[in-house]
Every structure is written in structure tokens, then in C-alpha cells.
C-alpha positions as CSV (number, residue, x, y, z in Angstrom):
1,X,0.7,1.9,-28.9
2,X,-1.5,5.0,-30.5
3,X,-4.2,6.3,-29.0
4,X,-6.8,4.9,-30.1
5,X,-5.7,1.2,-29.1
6,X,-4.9,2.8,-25.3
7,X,-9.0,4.5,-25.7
8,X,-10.4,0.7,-26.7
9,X,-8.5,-1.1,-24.2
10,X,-10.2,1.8,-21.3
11,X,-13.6,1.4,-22.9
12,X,-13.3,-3.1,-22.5
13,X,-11.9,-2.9,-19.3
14,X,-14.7,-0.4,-18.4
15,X,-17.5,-2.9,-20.1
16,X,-16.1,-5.6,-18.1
17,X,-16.3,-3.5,-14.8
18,X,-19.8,-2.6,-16.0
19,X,-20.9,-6.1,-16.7
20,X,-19.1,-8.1,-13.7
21,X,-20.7,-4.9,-11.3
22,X,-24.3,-6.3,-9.3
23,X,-27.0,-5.8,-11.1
24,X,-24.9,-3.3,-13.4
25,X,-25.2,-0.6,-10.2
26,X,-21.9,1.3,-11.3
27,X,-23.0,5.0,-12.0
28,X,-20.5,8.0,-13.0
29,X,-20.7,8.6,-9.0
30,X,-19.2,5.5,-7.8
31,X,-16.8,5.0,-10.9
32,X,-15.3,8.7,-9.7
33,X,-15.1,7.3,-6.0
34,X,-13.9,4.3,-6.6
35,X,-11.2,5.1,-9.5
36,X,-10.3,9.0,-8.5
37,X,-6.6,8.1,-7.4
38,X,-6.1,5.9,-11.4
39,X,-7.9,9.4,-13.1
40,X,-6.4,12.1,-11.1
41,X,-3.5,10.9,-8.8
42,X,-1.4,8.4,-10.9
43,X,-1.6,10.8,-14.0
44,X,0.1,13.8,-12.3
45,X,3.1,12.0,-10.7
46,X,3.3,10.4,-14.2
47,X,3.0,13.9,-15.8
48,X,6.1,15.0,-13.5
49,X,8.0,12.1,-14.4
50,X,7.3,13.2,-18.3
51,X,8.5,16.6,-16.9
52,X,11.6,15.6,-16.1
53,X,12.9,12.4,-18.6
54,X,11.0,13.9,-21.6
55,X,11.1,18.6,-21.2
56,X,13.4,19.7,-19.1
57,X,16.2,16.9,-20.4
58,X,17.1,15.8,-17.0
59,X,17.8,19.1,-15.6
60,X,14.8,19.5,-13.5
61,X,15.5,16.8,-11.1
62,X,13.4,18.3,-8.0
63,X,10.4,17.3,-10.3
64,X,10.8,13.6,-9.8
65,X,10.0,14.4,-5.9
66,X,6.7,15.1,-5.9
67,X,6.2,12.8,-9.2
68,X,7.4,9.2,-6.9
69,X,5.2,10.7,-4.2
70,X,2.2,11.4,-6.1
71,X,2.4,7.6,-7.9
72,X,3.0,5.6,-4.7
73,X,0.4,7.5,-2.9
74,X,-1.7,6.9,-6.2
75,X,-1.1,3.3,-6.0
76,X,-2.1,2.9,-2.1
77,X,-5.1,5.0,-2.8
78,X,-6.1,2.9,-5.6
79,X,-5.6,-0.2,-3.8
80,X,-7.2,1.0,-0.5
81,X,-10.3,2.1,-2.6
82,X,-10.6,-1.6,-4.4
83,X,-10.2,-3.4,-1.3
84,X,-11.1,-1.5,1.8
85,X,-7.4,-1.9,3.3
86,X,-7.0,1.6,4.5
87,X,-5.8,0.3,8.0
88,X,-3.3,-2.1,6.5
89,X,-1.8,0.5,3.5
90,X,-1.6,3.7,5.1
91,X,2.3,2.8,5.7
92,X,2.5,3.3,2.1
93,X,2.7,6.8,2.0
94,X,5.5,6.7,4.5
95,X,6.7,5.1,1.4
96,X,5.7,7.4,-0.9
97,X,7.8,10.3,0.5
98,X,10.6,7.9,0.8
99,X,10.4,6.8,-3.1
100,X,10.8,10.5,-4.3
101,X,13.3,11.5,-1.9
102,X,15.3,7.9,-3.5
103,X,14.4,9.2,-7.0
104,X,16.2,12.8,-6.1
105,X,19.3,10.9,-4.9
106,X,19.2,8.5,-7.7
107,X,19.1,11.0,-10.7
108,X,20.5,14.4,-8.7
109,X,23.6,14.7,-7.1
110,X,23.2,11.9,-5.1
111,X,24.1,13.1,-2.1
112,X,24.7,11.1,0.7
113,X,23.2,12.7,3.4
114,X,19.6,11.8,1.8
115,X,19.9,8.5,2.6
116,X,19.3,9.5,5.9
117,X,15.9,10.5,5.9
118,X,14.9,7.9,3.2
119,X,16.1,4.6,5.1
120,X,14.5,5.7,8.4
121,X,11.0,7.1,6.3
122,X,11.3,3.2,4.4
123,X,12.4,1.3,7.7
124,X,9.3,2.8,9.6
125,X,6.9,2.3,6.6
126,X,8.0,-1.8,6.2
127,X,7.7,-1.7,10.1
128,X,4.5,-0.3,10.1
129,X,3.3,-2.3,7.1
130,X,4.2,-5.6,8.6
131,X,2.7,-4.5,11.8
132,X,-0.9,-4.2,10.7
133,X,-1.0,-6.7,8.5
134,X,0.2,-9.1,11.4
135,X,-2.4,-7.6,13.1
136,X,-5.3,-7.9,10.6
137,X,-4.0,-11.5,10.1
138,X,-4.6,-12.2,13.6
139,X,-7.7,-10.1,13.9
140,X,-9.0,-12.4,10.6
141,X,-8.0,-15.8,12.2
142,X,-9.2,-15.0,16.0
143,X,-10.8,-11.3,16.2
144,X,-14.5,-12.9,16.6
145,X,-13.8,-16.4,17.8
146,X,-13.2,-17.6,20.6
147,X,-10.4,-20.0,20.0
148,X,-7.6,-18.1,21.4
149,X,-9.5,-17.9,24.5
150,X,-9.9,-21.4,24.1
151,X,-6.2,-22.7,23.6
152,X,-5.0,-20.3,26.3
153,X,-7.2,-21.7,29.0
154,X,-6.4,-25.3,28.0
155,X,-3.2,-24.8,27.8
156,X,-2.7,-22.5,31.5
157,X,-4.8,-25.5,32.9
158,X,-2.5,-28.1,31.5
159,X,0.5,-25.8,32.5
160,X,-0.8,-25.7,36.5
161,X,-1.5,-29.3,36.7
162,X,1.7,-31.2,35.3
163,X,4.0,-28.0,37.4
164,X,2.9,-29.9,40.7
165,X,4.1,-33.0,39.3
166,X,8.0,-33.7,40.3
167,X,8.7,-37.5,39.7
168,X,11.4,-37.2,42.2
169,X,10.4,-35.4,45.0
170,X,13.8,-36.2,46.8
């Protein structure tokens, strides 16, 4: 794809964000705070991943470290600014460090002793990530209401009252 094609499919996809927008309210200001990990973030890691598979000719494998960090943390950031999920994503850049540590063992030595720190950083950030979004699940379905409260009293009383009960009290 040549430039150009890559500069018309920006300048649609930013006339659709301008058109779809509330009352066509999206100003440089909240384009820029809205899209700063896509135009500054994601194009560095990417830039160190060109680095590395396109200059150095795969001899400057400690570039790919900061280039899998820099995209994952891109992609949380970009994804927390879309959709307000800060408290859910943050586990991602537990990930991020984990994803460029696995790209120096994948295309350097491969040493073993790296999978050390990258299966605990990846176990903690799936733990994490499943974590809060069980809890922002929950906090969806019964944060407000009262319907937990609800089932739990009707189900203690229920609980209390059929306990007494012994068919057979021989």
C-alpha cells in the first residue's frame, strides 16, 4: 500500500469520527487526548520493531524490548482512552513488560532463565486482569441495586427456618 492510499484511508476514518462525534464537538484538543497513545505510543514501539527486522538485520535484538513494551502499553492506553476502562486494563502493562522480555527470548539467545520473570509478570497480569473484570462484572450487575441484598436475606431466612426442621426427631 503507498502512501497516499494509507493518508486517504486516515483522512475517512477521521471524517467518520468527525461526523459520528455529537454535534461535530471533536476539536484538535480532544482528538490529541483521545488518540495520543495511536499518534505517539504505537508508532515508536513500531519504529523499534523496524529497528530491529528492517536496520540493524537482526543484530540488535535488545531493541525489540522496549518496542513489545511500547505497543502493548500503546494498545491498553488506546483502549483505556476509547472506553474509560483504566480500572479493568491496567494489568496490561504487567503485560507489556512481559511481551518484550518474550520477544528478547524469542529472537535472542533464548535463554532460559527469562522465562522466569516473564511467566510470573504474564501469570500476575491474567490474574489481575480476570480479577477486575470479575469485579466490574459484578459491580455492573449488583454495585447499585439492591438485589444481592435481596437474595441473601431470602435465602439466610429460608436457610434458619427449614434448619429447625428434622422430620425425624428420634
Amino acid at each position: 500500500m503507498n502512501p497516499k492510499s494509507l493518508f486517504g484511508i486516515g483522512l475517512v476514518a477521521l471524517g467518520i469520527l468527525l461526523f459520528t462525534t455529537k454535534d461535530h464537538a471533536l476539536s484538535t484538543g480532544s482528538l490529541f487526548g483521545f488518540f495520543w497513545p495511536s499518534l505517539f505510543v504505537l508508532p515508536l514501539g513500531v519504529f523499534f520493531h523496524w529497528l530491529y527486522f528492517g536496520m540493524t538485520e537482526r543484530r540488535g535484538v535488545g531493541m525489540l524490548i522496549p518496542g513489545g513494551i511500547l505497543i502493548v502499553a500503546g494498545i491498553v492506553c488506546q483502549l483505556s482512552m476509547l472506553f474509560d476502562l483504566w480500572g479493568v486494563l491496567w494489568p496490561g502493562f504487567l503485560l507489556a513488560v512481559s511481551v518484550g522480555l518474550f520477544e528478547f527470548y524469542w529472537f535472542g539467545g533464548r535463554n532460559r532463565w527469562l522465562l522466569i520473570p516473564i511467566n510470573i509478570l504474564l501469570v500476575l497480569s491474567l490474574l489481575f486482569f480476570a480479577l477486575f473484570s470479575i469485579g466490574a462484572l459484578w459491580n455492573g450487575l449488583f454495585g447499585s441495586s439492591p438485589i444481592l441484598a435481596i437474595v441473601l436475606i431470602v435465602a439466610g431466612v429460608l436457610l434458619f427456618f427449614t434448619s429447625g426442621r428434622n422430620k425425624n426427631p428420634y
